[in-house]
N, C-alpha and C positions, 0 to 999 in steps of 0.2 A: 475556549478559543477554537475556531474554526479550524479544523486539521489541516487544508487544503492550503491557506494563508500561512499557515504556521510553518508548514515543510516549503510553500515556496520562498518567503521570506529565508530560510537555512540552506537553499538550495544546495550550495556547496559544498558544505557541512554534513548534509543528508547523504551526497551523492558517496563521496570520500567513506564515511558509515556504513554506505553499503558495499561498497569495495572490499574493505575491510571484513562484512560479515561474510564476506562470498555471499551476499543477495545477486547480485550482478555481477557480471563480468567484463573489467575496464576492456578489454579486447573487442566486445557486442553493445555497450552500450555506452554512450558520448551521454555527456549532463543535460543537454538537449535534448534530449530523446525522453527525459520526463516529461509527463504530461499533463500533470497537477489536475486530472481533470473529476468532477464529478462522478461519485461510484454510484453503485446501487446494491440493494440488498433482496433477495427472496423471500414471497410473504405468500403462502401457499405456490400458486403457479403465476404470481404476479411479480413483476420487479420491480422496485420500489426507490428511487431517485434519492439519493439522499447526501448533502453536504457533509457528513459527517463521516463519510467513505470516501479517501483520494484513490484514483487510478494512477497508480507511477508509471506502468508501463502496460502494456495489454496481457492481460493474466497475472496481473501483480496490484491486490489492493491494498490500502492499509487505513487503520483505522485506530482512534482511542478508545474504541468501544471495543469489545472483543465478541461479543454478540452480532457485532455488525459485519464477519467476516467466518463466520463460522462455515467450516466443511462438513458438505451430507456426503461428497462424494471420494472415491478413493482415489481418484486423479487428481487431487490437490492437496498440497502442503500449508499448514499453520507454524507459522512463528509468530516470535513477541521479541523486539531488544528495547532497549532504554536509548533514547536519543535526547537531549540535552534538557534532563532532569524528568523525563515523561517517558510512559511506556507507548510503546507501539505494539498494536497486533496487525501481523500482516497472513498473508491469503495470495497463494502463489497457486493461478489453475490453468491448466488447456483450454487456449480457446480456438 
């Protein structure tokens, strides 16, 4: 299933989730403010378009693939939680 479909259709569900994990802070960011939008990944020095990486918020990717959000650099954070029966890897960077 398409990631991007999947977390908008839970929107809710996701948002409350991340609340919860301290991903966000309900104080900074309204359910609105997600952005379901197409991510991308690094393929040498090229970036690479890919539905299988959602953008939640600007510096925050997340993906079912965990190769698709990997950190080269030390200004970014990897996690993973379980969100309703699936894992998630997410990728929280500076931009």
């Amino acid at each position: 299933m398409n990631i991007i479909k999947f977390l908008e259709e839970n929107k809710v569900e996701l948002y409350n989730k991340l609340v919860e994990l301290e991903e966000i802070e309900i104080e900074e960011v309204e359910i609105d403010d997600l952005m379901f939008e197409v991510g991308c990944y690094e393929r040498g020095n090229t970036l690479i378009d890919s539905e299988d990486i959602c953008v939640l918020l600007e510096g925050f990717d997340v993906s079912f693939d965990k190769k698709l959000v990997r950190c080269f650099d030390c200004e970014c954070k990897m996690s993973e939680f379980e969100f309703k029966d699936k894992i998630i890897y997410s990728l929280r960077y500076n931009v």
